[in-house]
N, CA, C, O and CB atoms as a CASP TS submission, in Angstrom:
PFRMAT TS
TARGET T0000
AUTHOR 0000-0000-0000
METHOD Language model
MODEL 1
PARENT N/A
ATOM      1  N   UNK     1     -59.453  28.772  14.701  1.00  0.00           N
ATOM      2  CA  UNK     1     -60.598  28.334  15.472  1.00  0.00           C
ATOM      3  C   UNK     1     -61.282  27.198  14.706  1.00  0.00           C
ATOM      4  O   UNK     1     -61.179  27.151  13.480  1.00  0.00           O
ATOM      5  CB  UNK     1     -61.586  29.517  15.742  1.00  0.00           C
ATOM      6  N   UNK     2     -62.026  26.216  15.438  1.00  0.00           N
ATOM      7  CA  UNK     2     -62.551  24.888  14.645  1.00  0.00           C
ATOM      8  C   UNK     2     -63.417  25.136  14.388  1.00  0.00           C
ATOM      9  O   UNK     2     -63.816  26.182  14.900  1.00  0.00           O
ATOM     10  CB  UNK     2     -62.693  23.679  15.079  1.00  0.00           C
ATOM     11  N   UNK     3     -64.393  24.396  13.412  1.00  0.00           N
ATOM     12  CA  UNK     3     -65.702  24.985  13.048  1.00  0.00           C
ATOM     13  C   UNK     3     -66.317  24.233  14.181  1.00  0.00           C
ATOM     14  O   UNK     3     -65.977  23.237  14.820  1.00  0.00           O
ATOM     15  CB  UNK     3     -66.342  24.732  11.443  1.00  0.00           C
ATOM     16  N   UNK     4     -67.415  25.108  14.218  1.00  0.00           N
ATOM     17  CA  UNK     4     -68.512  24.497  15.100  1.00  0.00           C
ATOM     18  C   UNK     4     -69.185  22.769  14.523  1.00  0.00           C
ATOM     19  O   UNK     4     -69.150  22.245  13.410  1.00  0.00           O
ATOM     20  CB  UNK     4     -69.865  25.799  15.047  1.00  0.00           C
ATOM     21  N   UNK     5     -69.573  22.435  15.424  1.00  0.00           N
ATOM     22  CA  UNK     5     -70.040  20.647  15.290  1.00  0.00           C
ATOM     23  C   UNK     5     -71.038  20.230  16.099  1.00  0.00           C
ATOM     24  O   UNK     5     -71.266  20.971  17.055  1.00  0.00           O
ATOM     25  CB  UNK     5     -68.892  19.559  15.703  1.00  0.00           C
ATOM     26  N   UNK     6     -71.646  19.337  16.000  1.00  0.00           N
ATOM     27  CA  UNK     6     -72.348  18.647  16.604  1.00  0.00           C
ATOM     28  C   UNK     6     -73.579  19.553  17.010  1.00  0.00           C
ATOM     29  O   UNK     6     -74.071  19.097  18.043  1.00  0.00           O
ATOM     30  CB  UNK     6     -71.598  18.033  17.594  1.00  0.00           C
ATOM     31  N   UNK     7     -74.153  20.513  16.625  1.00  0.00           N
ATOM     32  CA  UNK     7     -75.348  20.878  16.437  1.00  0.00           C
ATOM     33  C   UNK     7     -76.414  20.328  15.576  1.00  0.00           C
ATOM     34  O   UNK     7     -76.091  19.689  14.576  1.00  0.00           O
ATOM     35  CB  UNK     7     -75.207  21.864  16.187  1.00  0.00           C
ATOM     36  N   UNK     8     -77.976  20.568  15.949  1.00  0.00           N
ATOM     37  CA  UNK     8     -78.865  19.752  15.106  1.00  0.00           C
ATOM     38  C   UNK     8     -80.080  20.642  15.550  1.00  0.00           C
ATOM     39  O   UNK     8     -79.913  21.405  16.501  1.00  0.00           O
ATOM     40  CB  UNK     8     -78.940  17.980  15.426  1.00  0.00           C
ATOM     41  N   UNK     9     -81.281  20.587  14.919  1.00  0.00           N
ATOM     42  CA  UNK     9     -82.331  21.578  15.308  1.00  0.00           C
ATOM     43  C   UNK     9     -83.814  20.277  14.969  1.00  0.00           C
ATOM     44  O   UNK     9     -83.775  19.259  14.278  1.00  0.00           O
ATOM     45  CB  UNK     9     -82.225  23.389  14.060  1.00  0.00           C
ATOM     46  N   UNK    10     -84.741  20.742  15.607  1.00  0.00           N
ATOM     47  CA  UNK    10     -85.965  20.195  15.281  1.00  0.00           C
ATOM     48  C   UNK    10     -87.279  20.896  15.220  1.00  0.00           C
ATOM     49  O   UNK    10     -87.734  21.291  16.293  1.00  0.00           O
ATOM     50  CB  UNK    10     -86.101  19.299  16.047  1.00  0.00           C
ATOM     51  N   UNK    11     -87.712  21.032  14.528  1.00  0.00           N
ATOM     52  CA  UNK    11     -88.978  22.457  14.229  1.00  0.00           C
ATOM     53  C   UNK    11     -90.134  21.071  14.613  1.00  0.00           C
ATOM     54  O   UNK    11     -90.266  19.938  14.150  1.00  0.00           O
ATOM     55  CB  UNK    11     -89.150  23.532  11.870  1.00  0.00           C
ATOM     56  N   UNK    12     -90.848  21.875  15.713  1.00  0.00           N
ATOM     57  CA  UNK    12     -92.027  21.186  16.074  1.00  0.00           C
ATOM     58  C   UNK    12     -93.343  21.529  15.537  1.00  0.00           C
ATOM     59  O   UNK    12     -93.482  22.167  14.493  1.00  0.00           O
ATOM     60  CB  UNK    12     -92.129  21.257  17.333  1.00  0.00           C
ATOM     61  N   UNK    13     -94.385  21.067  16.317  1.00  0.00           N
ATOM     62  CA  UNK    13     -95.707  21.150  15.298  1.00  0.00           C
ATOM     63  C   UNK    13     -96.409  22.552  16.264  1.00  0.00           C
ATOM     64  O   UNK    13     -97.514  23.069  16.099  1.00  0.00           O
ATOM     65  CB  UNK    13     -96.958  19.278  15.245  1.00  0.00           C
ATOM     66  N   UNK    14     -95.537  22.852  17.097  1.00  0.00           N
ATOM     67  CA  UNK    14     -96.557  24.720  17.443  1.00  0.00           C
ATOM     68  C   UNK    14     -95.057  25.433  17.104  1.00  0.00           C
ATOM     69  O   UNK    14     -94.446  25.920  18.055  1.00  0.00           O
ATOM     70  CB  UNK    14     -97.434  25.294  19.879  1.00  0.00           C
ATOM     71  N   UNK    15     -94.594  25.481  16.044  1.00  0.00           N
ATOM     72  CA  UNK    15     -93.915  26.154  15.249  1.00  0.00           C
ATOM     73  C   UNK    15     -92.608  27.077  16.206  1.00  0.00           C
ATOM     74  O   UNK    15     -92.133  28.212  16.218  1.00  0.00           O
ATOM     75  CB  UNK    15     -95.039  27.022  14.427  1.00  0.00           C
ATOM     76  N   UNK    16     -92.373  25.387  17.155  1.00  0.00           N
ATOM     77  CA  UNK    16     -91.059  25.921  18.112  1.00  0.00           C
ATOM     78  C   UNK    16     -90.211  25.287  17.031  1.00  0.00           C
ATOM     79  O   UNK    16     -90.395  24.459  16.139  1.00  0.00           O
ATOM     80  CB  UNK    16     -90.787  25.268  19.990  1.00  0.00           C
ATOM     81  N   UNK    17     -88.832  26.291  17.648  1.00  0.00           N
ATOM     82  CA  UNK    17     -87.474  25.075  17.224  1.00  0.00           C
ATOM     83  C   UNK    17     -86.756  24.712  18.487  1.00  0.00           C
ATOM     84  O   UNK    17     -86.781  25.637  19.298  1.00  0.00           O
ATOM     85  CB  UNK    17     -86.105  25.757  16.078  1.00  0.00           C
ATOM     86  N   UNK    18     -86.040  23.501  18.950  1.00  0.00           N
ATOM     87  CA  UNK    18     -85.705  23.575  19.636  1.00  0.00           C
ATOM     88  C   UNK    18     -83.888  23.099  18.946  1.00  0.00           C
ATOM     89  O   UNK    18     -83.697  22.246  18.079  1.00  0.00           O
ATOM     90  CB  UNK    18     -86.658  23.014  20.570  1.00  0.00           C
ATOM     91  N   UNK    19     -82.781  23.937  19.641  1.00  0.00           N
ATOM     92  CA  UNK    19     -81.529  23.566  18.922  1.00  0.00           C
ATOM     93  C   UNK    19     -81.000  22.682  20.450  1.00  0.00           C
ATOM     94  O   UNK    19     -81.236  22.845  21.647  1.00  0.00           O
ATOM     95  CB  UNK    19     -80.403  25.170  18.218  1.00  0.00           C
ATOM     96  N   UNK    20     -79.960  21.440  19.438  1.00  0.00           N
ATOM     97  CA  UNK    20     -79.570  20.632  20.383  1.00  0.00           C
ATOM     98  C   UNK    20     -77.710  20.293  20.097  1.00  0.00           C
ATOM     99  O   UNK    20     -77.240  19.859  19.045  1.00  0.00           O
ATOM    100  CB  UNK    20     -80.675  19.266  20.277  1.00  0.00           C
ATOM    101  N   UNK    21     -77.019  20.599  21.206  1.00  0.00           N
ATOM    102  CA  UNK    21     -75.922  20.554  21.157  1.00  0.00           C
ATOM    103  C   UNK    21     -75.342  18.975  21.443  1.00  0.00           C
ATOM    104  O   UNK    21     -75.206  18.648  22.622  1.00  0.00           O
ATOM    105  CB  UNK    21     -75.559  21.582  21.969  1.00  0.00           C
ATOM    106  N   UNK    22     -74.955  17.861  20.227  1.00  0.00           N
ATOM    107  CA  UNK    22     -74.723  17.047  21.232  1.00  0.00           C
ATOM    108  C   UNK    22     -75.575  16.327  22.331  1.00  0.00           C
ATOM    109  O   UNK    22     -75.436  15.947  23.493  1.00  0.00           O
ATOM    110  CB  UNK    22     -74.032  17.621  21.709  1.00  0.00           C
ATOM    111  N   UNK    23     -76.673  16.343  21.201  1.00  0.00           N
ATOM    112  CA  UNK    23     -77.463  15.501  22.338  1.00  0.00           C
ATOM    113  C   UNK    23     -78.345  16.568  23.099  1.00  0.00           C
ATOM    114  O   UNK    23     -79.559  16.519  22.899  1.00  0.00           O
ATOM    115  CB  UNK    23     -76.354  14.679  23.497  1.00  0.00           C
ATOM    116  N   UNK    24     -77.947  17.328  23.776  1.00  0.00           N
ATOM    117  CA  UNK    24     -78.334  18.281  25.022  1.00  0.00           C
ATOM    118  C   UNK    24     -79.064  19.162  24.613  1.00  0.00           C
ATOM    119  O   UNK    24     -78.796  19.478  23.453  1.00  0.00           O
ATOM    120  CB  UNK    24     -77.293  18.967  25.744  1.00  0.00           C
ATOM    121  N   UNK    25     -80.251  19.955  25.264  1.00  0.00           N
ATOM    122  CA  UNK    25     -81.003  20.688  24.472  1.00  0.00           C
ATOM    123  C   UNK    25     -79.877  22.196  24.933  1.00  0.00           C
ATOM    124  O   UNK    25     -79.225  22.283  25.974  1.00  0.00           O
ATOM    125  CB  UNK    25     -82.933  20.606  24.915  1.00  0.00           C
ATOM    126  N   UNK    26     -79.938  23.249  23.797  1.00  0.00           N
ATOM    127  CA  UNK    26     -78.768  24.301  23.467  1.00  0.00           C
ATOM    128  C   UNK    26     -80.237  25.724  23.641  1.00  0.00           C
ATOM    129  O   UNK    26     -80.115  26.827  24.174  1.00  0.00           O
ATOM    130  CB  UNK    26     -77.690  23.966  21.316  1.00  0.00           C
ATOM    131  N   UNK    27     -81.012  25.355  23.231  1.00  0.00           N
ATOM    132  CA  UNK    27     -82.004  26.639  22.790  1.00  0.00           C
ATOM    133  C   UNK    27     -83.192  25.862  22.354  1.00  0.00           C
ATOM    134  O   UNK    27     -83.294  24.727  21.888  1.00  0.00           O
ATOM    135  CB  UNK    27     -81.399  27.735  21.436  1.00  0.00           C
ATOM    136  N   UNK    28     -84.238  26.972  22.690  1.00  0.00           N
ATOM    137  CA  UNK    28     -85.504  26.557  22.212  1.00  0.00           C
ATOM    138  C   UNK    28     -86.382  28.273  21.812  1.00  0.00           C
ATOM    139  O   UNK    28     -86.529  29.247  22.551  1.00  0.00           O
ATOM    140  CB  UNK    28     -86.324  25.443  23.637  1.00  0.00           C
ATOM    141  N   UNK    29     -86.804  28.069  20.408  1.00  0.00           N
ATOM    142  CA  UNK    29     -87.141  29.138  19.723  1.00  0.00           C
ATOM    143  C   UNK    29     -88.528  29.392  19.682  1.00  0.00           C
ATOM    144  O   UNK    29     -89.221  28.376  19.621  1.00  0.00           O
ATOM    145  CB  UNK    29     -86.657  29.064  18.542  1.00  0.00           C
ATOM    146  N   UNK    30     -89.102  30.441  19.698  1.00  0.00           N
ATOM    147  CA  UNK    30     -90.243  30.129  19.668  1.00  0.00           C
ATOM    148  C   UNK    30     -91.116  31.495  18.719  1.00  0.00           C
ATOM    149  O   UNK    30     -90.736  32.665  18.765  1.00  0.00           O
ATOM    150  CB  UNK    30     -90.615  29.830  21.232  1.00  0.00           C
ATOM    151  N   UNK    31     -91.770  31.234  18.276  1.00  0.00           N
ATOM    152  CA  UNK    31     -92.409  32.818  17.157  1.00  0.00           C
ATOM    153  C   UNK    31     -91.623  33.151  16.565  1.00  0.00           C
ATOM    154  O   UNK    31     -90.907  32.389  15.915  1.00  0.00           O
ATOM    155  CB  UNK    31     -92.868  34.271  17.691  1.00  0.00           C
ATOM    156  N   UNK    32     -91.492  34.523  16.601  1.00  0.00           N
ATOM    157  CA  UNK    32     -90.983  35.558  15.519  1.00  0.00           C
ATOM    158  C   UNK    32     -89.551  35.027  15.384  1.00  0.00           C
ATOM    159  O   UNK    32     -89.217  34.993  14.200  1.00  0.00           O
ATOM    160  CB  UNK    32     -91.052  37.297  16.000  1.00  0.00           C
ATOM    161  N   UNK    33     -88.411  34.515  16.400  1.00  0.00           N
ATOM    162  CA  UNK    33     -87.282  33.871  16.192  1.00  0.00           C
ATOM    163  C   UNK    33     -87.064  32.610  16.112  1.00  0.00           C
ATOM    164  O   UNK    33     -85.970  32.048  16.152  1.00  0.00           O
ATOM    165  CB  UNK    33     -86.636  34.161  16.865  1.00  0.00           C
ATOM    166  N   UNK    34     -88.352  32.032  15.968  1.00  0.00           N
ATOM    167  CA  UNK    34     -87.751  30.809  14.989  1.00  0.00           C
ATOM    168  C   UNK    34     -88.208  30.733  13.816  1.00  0.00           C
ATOM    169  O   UNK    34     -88.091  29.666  13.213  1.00  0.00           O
ATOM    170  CB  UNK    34     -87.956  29.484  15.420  1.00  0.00           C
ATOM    171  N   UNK    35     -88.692  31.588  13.348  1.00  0.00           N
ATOM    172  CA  UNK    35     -89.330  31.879  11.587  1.00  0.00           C
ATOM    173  C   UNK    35     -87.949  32.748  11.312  1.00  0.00           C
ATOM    174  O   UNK    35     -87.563  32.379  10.203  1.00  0.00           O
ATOM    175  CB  UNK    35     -91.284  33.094  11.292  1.00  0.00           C
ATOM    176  N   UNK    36     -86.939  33.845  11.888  1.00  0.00           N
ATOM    177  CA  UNK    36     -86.174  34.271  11.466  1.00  0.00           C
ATOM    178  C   UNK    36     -84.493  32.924  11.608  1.00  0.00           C
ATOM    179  O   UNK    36     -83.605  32.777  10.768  1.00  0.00           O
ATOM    180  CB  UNK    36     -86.353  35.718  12.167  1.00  0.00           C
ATOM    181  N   UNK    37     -84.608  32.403  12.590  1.00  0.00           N
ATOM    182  CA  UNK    37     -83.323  31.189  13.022  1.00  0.00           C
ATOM    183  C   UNK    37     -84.004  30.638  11.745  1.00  0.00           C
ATOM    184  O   UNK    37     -83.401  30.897  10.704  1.00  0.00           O
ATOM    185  CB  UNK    37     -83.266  30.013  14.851  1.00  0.00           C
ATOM    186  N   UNK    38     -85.292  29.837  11.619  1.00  0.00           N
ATOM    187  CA  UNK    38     -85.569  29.289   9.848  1.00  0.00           C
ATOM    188  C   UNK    38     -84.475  29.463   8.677  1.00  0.00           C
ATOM    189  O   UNK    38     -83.580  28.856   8.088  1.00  0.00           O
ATOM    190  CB  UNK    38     -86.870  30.202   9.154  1.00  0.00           C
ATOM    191  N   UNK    39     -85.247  30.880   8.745  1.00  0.00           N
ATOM    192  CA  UNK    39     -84.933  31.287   7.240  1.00  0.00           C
ATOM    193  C   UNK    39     -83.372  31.516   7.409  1.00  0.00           C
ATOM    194  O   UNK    39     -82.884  31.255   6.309  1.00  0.00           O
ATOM    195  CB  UNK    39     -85.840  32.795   6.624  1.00  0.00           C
ATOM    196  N   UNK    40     -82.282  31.919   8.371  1.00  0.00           N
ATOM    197  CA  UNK    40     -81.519  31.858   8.269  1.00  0.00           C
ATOM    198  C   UNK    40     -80.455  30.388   7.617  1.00  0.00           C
ATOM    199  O   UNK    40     -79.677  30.116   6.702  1.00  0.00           O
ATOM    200  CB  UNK    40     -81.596  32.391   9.180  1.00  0.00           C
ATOM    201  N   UNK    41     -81.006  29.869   8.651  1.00  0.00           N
ATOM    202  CA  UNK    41     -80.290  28.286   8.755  1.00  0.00           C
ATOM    203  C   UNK    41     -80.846  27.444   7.498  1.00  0.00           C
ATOM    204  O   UNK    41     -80.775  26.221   7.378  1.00  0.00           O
ATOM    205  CB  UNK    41     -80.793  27.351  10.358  1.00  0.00           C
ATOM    206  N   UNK    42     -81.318  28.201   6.744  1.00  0.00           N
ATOM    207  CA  UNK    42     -81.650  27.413   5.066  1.00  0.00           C
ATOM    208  C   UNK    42     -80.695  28.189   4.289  1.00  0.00           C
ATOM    209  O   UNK    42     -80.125  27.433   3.502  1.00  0.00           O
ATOM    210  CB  UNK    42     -83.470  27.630   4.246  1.00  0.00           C
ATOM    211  N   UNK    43     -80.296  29.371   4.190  1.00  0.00           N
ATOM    212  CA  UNK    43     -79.180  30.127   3.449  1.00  0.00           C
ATOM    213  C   UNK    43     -77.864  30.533   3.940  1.00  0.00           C
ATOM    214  O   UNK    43     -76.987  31.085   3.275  1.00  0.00           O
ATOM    215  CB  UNK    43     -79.649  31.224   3.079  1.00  0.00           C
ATOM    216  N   UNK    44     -77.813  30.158   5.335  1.00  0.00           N
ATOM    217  CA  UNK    44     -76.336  29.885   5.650  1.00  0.00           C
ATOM    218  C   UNK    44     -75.673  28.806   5.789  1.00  0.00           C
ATOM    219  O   UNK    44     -75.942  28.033   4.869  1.00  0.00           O
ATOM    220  CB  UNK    44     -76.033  30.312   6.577  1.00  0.00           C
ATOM    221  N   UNK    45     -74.561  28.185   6.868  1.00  0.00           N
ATOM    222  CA  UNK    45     -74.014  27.259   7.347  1.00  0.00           C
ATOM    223  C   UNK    45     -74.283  27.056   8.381  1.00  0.00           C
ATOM    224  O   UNK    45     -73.936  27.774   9.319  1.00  0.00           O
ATOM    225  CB  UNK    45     -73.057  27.247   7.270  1.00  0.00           C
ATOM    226  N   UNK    46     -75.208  25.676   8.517  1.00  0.00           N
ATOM    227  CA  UNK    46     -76.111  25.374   9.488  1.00  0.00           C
ATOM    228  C   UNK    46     -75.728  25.170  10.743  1.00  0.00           C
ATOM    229  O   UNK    46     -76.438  25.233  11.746  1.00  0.00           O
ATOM    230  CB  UNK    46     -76.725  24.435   9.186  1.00  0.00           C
ATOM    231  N   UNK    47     -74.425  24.888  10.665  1.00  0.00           N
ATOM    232  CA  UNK    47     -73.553  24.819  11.807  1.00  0.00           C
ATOM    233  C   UNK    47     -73.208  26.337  12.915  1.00  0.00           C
ATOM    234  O   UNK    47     -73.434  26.666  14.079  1.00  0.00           O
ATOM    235  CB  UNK    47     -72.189  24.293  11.072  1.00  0.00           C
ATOM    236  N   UNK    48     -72.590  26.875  11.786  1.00  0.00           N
ATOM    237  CA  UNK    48     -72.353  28.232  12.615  1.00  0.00           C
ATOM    238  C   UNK    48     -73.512  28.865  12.718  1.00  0.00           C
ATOM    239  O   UNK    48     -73.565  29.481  13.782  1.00  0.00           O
ATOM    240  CB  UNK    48     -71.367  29.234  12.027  1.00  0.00           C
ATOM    241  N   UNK    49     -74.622  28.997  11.957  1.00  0.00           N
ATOM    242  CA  UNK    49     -75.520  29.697  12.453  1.00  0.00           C
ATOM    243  C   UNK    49     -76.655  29.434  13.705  1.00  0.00           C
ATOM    244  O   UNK    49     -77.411  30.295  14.155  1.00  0.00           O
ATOM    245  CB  UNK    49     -76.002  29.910  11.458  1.00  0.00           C
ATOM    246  N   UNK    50     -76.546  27.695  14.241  1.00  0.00           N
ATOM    247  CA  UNK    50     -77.111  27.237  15.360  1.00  0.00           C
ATOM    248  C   UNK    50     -75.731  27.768  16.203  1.00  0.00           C
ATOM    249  O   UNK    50     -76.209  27.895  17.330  1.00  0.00           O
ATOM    250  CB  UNK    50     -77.607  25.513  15.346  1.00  0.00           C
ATOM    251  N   UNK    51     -74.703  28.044  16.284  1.00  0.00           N
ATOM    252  CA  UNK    51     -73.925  28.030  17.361  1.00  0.00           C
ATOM    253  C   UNK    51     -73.609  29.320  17.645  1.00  0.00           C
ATOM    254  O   UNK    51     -73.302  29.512  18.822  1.00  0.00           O
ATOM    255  CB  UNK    51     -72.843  27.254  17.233  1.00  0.00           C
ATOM    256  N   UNK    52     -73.585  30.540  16.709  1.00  0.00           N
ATOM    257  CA  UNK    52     -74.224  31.659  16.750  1.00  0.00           C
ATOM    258  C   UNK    52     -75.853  32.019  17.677  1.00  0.00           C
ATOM    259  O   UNK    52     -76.056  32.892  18.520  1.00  0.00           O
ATOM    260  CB  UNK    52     -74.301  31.793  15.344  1.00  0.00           C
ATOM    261  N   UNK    53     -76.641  31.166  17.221  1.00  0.00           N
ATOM    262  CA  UNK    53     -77.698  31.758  18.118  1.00  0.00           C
ATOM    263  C   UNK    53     -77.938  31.153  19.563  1.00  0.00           C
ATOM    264  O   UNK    53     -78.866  31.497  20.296  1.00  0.00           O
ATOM    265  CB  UNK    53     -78.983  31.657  17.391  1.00  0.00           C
ATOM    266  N   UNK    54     -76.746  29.980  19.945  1.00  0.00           N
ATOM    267  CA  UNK    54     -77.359  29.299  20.879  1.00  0.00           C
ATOM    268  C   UNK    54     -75.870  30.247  21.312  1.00  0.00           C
ATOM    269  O   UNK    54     -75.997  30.186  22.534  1.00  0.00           O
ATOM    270  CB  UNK    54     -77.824  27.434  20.923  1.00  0.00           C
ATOM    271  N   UNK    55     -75.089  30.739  21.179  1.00  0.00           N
ATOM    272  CA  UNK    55     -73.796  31.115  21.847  1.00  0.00           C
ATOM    273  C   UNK    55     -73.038  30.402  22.374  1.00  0.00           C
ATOM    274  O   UNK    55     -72.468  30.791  23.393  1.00  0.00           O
ATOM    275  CB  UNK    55     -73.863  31.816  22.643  1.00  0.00           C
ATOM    276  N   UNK    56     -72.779  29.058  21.814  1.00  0.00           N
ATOM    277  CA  UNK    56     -71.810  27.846  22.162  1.00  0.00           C
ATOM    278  C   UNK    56     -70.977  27.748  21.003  1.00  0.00           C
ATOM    279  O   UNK    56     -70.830  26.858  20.165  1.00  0.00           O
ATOM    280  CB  UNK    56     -72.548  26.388  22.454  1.00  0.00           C
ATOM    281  N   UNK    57     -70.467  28.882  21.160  1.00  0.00           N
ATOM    282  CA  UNK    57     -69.023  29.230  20.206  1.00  0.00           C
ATOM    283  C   UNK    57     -67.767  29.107  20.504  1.00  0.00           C
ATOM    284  O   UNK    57     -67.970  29.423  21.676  1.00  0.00           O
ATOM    285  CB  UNK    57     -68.874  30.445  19.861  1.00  0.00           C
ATOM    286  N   UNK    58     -66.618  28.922  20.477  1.00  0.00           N
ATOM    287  CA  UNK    58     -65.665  29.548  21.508  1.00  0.00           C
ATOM    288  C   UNK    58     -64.646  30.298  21.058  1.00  0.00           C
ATOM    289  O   UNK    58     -64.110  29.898  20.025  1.00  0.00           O
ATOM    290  CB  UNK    58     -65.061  28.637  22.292  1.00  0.00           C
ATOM    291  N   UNK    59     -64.258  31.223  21.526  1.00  0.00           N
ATOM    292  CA  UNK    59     -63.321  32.262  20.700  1.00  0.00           C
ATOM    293  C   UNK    59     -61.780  32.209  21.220  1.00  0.00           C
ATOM    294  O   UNK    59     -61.067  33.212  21.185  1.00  0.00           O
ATOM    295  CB  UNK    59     -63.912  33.905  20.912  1.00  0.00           C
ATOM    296  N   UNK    60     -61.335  30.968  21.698  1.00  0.00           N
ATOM    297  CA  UNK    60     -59.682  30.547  21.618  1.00  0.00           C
ATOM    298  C   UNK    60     -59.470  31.272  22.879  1.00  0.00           C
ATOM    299  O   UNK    60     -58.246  31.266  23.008  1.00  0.00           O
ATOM    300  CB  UNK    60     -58.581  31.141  20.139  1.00  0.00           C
ATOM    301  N   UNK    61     -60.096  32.034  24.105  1.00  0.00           N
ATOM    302  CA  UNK    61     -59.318  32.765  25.039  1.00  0.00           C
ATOM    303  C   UNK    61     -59.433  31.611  26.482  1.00  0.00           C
ATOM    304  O   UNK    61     -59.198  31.951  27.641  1.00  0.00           O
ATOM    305  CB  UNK    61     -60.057  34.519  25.264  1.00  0.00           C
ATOM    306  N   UNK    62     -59.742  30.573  26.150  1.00  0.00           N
ATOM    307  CA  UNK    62     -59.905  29.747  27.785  1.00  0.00           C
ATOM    308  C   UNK    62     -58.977  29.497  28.262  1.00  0.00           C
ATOM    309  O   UNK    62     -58.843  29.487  29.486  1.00  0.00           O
ATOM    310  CB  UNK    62     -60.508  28.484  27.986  1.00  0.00           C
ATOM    311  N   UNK    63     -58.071  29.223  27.445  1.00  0.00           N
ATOM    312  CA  UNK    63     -56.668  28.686  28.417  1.00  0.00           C
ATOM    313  C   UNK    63     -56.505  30.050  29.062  1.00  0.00           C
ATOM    314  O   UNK    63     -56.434  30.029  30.291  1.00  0.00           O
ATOM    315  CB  UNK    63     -54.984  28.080  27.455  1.00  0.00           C
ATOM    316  N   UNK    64     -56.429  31.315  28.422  1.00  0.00           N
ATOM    317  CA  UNK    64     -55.709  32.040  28.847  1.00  0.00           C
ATOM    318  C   UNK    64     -56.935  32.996  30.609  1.00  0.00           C
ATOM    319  O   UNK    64     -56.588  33.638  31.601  1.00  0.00           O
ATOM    320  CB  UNK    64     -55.145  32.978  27.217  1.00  0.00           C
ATOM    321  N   UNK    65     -58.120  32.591  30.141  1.00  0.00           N
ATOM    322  CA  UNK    65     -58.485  33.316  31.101  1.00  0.00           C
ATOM    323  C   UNK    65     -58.752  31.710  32.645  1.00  0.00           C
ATOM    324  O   UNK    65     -59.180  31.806  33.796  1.00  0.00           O
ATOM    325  CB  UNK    65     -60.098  34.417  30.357  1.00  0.00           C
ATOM    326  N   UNK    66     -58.290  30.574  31.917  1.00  0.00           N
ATOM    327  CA  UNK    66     -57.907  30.020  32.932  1.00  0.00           C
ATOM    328  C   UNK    66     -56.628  30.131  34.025  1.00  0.00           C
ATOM    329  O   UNK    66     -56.650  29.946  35.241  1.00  0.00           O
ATOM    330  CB  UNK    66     -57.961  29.131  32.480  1.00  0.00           C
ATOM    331  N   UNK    67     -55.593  30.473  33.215  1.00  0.00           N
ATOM    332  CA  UNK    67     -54.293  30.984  33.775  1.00  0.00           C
ATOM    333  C   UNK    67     -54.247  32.717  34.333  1.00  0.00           C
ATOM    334  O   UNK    67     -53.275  33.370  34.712  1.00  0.00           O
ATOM    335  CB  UNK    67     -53.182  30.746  32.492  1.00  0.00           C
ATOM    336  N   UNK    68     -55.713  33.122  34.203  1.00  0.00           N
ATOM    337  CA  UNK    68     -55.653  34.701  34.923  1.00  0.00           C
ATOM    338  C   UNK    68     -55.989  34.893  36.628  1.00  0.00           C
ATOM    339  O   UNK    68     -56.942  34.474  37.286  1.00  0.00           O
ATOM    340  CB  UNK    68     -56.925  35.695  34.094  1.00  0.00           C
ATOM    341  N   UNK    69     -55.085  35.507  36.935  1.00  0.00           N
ATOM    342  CA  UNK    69     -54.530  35.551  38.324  1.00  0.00           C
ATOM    343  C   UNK    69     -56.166  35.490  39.380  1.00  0.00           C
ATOM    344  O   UNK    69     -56.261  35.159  40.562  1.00  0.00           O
ATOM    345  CB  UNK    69     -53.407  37.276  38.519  1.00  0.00           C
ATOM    346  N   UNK    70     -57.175  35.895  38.514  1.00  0.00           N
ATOM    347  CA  UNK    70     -58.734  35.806  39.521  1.00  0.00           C
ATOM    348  C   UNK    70     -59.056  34.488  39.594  1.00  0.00           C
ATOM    349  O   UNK    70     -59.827  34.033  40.439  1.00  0.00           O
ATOM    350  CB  UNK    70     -60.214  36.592  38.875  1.00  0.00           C
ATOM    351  N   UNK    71     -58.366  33.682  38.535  1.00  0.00           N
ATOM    352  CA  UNK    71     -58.849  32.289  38.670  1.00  0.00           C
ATOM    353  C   UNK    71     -58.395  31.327  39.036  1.00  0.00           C
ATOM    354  O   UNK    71     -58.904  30.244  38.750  1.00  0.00           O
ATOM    355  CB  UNK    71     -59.147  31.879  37.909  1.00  0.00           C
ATOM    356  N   UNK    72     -57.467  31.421  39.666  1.00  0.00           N
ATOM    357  CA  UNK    72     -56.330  30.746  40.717  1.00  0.00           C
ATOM    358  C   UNK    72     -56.931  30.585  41.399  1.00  0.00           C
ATOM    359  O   UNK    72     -57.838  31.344  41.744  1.00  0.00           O
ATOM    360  CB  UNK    72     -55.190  31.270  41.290  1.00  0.00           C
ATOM    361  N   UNK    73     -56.658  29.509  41.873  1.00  0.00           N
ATOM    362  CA  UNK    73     -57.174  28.597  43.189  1.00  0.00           C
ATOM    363  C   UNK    73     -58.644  28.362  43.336  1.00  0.00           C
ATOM    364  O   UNK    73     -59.227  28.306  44.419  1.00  0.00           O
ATOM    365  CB  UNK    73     -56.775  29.288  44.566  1.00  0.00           C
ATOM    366  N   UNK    74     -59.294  28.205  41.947  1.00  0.00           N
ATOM    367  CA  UNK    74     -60.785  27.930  41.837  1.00  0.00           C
ATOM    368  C   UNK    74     -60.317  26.364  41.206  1.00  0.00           C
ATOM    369  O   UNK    74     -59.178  26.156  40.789  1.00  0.00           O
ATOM    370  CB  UNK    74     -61.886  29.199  40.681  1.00  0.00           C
ATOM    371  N   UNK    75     -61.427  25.301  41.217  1.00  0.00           N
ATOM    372  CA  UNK    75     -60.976  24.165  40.061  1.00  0.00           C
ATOM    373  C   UNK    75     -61.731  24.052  38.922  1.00  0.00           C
ATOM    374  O   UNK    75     -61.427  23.230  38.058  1.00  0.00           O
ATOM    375  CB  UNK    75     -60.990  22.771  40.550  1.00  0.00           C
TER
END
């Protein structure tokens, strides 16, 4: 699996965060979870841990649940 990318965060001045995927806003934090997303994302890997909380991860199964028989004939 690739590492996660193109995440970025911005802590505002009423003590939101807002996380941005690529430009695009991903999540926006606000109180008690963005003092904990904080303190995380200073002692982990800033990457996986914005893509962890925004859940824009991907876990390798798309092809396959594209090729599953419910998803035939959708585009």
């Amino acid at each position: 699996m690739p590492r996660p990318h193109g995440f970025s965060y911005e802590q505002r001045g009423d003590q939101s965060v807002v996380i941005t995927h690529q430009g695009r806003s991903a999540a926006t934090l606000r109180g008690g979870r963005a003092a904990a997303f904080l303190a995380e994302v200073e002692t982990g890997d800033a990457q996986l841990v914005m893509a962890r909380w925004t859940g824009s991860y991907k876990f390798g199964n798309e092809r396959t649940a594209r090729n599953h028989p419910r998803n035939q004939g959708r585009a």
